[in-house]
DOZA-312034 format. One line per field, with one value per atom (N, C-alpha, C, CB): residue number from 1; residue in one letter; atom name; x, y, z. Coordinates in steps of 0.1 Angstrom, whole numbers, padded with zeros to 4 digits. Glycine has a CB too. Layout:
N
num NUM;... $
residu A;... $
atome CA;... $
xx X;... $
yy Y;... $
zz Z;... $
***
This chain:
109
num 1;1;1;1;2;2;2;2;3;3;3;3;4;4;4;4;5;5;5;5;6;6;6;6;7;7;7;7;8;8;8;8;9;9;9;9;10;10;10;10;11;11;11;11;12;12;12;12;13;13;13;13;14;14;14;14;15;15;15;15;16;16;16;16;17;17;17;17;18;18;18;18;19;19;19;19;20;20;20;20;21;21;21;21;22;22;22;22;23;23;23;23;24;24;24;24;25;25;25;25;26;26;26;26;27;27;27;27;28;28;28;28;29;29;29;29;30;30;30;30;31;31;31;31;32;32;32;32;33;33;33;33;34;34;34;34;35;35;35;35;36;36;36;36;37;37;37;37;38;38;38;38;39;39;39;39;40;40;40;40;41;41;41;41;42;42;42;42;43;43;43;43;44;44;44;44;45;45;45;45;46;46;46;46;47;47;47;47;48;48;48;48;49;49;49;49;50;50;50;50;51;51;51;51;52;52;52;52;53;53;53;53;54;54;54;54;55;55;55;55;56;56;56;56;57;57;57;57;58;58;58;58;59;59;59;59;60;60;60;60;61;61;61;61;62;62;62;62;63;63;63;63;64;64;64;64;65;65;65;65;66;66;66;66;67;67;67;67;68;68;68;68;69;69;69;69;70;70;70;70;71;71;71;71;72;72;72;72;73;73;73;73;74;74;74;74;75;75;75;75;76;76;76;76;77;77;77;77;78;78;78;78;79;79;79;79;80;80;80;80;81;81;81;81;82;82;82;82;83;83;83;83;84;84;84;84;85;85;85;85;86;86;86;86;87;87;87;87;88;88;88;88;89;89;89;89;90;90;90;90;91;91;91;91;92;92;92;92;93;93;93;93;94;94;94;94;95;95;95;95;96;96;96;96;97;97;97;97;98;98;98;98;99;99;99;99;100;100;100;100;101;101;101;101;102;102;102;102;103;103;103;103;104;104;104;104;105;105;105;105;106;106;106;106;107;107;107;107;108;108;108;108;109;109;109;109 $
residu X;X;X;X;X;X;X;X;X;X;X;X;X;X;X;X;X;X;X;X;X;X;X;X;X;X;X;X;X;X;X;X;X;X;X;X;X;X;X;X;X;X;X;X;X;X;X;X;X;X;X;X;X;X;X;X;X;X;X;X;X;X;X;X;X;X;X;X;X;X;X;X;X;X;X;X;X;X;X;X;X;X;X;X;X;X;X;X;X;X;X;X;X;X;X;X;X;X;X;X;X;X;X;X;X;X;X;X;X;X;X;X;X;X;X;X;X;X;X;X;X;X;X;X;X;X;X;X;X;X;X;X;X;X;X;X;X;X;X;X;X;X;X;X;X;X;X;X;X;X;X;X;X;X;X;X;X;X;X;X;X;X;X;X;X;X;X;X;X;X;X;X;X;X;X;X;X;X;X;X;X;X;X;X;X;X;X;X;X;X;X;X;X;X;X;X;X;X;X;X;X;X;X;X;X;X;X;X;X;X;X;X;X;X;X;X;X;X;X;X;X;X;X;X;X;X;X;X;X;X;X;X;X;X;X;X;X;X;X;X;X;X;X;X;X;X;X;X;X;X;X;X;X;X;X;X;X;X;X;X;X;X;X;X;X;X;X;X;X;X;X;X;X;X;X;X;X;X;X;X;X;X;X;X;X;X;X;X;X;X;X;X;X;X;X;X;X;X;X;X;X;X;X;X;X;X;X;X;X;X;X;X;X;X;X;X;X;X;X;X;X;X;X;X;X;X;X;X;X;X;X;X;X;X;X;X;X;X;X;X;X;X;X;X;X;X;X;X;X;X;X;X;X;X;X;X;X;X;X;X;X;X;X;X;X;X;X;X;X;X;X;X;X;X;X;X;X;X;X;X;X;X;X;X;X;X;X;X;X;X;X;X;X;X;X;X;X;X;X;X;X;X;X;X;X;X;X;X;X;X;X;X;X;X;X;X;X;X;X;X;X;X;X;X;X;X;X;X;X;X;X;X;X;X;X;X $
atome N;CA;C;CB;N;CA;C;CB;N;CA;C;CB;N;CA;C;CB;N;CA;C;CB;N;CA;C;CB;N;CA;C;CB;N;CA;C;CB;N;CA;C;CB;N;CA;C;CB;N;CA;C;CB;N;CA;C;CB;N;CA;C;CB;N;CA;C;CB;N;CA;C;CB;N;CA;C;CB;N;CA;C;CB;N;CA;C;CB;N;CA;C;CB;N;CA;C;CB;N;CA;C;CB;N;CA;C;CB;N;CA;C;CB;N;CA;C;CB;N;CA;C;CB;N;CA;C;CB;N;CA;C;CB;N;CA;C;CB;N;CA;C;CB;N;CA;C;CB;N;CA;C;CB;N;CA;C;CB;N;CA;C;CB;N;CA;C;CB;N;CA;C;CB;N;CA;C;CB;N;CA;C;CB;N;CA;C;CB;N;CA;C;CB;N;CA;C;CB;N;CA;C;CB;N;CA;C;CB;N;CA;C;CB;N;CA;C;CB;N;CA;C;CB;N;CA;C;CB;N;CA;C;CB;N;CA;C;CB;N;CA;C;CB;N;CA;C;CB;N;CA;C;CB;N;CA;C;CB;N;CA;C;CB;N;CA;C;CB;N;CA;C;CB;N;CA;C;CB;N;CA;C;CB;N;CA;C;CB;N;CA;C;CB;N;CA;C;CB;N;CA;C;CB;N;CA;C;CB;N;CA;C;CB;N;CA;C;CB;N;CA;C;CB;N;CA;C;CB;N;CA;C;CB;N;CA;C;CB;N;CA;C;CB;N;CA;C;CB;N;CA;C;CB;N;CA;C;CB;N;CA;C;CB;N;CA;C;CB;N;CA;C;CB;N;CA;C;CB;N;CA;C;CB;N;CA;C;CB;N;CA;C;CB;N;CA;C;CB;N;CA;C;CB;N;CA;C;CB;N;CA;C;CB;N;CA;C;CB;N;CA;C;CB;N;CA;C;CB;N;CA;C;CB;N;CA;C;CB;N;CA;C;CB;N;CA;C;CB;N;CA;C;CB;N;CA;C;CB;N;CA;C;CB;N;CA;C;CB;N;CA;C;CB;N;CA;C;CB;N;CA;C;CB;N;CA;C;CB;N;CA;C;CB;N;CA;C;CB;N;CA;C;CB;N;CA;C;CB;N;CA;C;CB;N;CA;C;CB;N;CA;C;CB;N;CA;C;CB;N;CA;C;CB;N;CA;C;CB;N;CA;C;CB $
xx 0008;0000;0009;-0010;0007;0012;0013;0000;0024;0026;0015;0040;0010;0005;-0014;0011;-0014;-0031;-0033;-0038;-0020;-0018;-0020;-0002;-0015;-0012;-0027;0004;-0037;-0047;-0059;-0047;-0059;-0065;-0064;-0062;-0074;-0074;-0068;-0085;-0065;-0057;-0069;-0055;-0081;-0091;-0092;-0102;-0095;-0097;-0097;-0085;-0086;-0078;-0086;-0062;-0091;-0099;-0114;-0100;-0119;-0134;-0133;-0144;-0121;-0121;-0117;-0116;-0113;-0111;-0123;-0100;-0130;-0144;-0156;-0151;-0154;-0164;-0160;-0165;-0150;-0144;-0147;-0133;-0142;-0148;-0166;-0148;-0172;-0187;-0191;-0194;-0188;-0190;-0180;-0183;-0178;-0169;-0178;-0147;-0182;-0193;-0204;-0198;-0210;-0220;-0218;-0222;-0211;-0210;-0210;-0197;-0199;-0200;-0213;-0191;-0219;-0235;-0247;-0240;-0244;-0254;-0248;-0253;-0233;-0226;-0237;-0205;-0231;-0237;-0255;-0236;-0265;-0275;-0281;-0281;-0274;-0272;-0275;-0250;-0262;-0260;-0268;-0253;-0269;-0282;-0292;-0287;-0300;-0313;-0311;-0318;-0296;-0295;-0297;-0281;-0291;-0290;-0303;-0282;-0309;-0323;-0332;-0331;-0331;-0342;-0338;-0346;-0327;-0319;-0325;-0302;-0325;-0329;-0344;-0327;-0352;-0363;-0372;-0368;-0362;-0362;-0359;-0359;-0353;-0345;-0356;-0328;-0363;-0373;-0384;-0379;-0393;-0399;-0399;-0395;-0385;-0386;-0388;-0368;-0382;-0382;-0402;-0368;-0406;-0421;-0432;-0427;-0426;-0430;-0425;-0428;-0412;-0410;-0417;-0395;-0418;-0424;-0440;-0427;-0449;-0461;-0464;-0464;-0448;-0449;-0447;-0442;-0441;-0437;-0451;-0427;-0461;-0473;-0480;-0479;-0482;-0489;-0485;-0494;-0471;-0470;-0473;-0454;-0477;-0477;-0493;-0471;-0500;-0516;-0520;-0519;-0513;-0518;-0510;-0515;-0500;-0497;-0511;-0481;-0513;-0520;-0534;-0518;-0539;-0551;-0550;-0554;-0537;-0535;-0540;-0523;-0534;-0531;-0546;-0516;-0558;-0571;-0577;-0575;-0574;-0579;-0577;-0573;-0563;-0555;-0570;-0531;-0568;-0575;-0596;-0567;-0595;-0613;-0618;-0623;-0613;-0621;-0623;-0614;-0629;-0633;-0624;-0647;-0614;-0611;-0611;-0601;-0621;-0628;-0626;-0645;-0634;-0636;-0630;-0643;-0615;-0600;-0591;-0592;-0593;-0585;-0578;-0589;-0586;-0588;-0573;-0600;-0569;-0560;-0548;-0560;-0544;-0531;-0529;-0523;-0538;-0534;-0536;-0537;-0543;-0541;-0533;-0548;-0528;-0515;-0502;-0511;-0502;-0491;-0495;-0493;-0507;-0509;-0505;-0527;-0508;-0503;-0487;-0508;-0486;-0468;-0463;-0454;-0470;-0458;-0461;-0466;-0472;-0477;-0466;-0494;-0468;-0457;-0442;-0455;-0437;-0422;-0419;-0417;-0432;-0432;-0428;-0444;-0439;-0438;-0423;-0452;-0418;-0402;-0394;-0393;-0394;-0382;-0388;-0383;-0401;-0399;-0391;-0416;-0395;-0386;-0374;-0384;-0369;-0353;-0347;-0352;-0360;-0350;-0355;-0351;-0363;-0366;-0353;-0380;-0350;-0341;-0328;-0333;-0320;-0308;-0315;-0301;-0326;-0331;-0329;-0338;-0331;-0338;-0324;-0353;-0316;-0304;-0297;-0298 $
yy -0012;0000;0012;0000;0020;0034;0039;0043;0052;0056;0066;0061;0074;0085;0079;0094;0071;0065;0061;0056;0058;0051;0063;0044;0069;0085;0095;0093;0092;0098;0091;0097;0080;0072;0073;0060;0080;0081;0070;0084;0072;0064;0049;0077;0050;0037;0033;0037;0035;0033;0019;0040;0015;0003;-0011;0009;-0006;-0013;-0016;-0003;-0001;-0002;-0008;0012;-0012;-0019;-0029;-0017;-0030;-0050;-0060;-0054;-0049;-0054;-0056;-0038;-0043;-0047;-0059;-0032;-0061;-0075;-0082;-0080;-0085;-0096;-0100;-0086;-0090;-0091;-0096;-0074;-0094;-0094;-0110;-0076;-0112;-0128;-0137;-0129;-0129;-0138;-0142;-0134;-0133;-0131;-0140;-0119;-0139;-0147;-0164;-0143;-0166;-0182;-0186;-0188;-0178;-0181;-0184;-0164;-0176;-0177;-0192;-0162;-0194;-0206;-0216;-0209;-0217;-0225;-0232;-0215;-0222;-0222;-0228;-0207;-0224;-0223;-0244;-0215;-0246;-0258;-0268;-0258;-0262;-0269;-0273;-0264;-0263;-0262;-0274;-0249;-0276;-0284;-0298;-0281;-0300;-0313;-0318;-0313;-0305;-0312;-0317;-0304;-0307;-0312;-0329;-0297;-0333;-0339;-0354;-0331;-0347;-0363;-0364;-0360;-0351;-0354;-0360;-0341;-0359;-0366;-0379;-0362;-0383;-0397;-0404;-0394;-0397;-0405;-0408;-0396;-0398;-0398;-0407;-0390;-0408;-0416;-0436;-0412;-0433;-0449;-0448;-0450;-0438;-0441;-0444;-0425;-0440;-0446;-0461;-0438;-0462;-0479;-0487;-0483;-0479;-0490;-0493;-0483;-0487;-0486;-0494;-0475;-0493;-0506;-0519;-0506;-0518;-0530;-0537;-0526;-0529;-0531;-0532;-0521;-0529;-0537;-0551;-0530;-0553;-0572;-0577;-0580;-0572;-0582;-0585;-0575;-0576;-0572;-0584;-0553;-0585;-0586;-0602;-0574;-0603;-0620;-0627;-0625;-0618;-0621;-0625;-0615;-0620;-0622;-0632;-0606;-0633;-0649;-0660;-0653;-0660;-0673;-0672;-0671;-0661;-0659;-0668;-0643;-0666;-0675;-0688;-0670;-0689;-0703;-0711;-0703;-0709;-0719;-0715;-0713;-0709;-0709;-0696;-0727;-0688;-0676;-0665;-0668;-0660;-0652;-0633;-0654;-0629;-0619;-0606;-0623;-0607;-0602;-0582;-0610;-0583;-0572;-0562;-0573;-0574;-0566;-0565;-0574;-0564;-0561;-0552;-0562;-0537;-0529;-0521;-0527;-0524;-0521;-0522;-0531;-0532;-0526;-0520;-0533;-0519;-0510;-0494;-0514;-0491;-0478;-0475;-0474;-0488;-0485;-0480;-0496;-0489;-0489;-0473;-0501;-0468;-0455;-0444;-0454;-0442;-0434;-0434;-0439;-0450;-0446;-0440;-0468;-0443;-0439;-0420;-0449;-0419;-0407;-0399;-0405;-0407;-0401;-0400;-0413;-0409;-0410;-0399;-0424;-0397;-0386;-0373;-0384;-0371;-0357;-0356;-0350;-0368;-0364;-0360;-0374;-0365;-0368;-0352;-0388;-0345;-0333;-0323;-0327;-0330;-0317;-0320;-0324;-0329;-0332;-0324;-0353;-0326;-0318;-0308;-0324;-0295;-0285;-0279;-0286;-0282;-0279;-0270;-0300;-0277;-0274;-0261;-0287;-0262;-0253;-0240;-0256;-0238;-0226;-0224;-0226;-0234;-0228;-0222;-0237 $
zz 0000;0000;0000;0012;-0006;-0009;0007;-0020;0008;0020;0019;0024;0012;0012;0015;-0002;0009;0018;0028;0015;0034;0052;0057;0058;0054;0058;0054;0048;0049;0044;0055;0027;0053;0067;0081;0068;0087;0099;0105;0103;0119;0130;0131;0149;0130;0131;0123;0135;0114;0098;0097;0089;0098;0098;0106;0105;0117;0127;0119;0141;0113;0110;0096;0112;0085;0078;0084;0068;0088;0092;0096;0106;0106;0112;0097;0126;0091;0078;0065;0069;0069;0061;0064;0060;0079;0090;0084;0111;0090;0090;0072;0096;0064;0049;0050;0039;0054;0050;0060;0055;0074;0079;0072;0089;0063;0055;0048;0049;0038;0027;0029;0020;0046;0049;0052;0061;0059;0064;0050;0074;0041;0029;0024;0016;0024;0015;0023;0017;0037;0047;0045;0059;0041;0047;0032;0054;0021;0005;0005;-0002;0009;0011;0016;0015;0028;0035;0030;0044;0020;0016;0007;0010;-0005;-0014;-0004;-0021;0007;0011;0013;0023;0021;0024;0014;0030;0003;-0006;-0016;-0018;-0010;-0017;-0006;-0017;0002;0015;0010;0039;0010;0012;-0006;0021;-0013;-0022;-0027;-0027;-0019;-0016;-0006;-0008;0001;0013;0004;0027;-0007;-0017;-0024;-0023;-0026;-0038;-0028;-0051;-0020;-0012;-0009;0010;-0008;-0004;-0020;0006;-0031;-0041;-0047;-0050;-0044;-0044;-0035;-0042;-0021;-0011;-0020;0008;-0027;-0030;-0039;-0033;-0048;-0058;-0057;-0066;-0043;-0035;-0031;-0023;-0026;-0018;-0030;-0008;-0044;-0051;-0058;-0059;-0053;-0059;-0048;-0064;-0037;-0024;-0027;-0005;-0030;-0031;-0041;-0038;-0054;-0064;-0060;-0076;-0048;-0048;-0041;-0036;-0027;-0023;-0027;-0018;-0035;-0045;-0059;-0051;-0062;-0067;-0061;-0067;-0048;-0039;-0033;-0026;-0032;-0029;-0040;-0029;-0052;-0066;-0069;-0077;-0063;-0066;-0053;-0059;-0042;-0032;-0035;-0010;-0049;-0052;-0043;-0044;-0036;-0032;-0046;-0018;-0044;-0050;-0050;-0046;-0057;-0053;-0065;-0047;-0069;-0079;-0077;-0078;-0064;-0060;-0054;-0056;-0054;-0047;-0058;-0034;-0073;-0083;-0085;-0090;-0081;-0083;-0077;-0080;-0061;-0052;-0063;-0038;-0067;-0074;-0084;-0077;-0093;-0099;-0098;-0109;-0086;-0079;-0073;-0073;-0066;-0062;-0071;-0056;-0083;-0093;-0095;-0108;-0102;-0109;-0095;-0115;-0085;-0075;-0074;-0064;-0072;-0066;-0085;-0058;-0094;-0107;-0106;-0129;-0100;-0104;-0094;-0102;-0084;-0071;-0076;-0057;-0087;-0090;-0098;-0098;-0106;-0116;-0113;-0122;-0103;-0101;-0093;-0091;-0084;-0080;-0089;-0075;-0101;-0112;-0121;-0124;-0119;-0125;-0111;-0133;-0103;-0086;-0096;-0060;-0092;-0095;-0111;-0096;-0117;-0135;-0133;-0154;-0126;-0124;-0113;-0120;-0106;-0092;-0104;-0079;-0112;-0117;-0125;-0126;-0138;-0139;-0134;-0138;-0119;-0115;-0109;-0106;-0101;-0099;-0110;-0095 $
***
């Protein structure tokens, strides 16, 4: 630094720039910080999402075993057909809308 701006700067100067550095570098780690966070979260809660649409698909082969094995021994399960494939259409509908969060997210960032 030049002698003649040391010399043009008051005796504090020096103090009330360092503090406004300080505070402006706090700023910036805190936004990095909070920035990040938000990524992580929406990142888990997409990941939980998405395990609660596989579980759904999971629950309609169990549905749709179970109503085999209702057929196989002569009952009648006529009137419970219906359960999986709502299930299937929900959980796909559920996967869908994740996978537009997920290719929208980069977008907007």
């Amino acid at each position: 630094m030049s002698p003649e701006l040391a010399q043009a700067l008051p005796p504090g100067a020096w103090l009330w720039l360092a503090a406004l550095a300080a505070v402006a570098f706090a700023a910036a780690a805190l936004g990095g910080w909070l920035w990040g966070a938000r990524c992580a979260s929406r990142a888990r809660l997409a990941a939980r999402a998405d395990r609660n649409g596989r579980a759904l698909l999971e629950l309609a082969d169990e549905i749709e075993l179970y109503l085999w094995q209702q057929r196989a021994s002569g009952e009648s399960a006529l009137a419970r057909q219906h359960w999986p494939r709502t299930c299937r259409r929900v959980a796909l509908a559920h996967l869908e809308c994740i996978n537009q969060l997920m290719l929208e997210r980069p977008i907007r960032d």
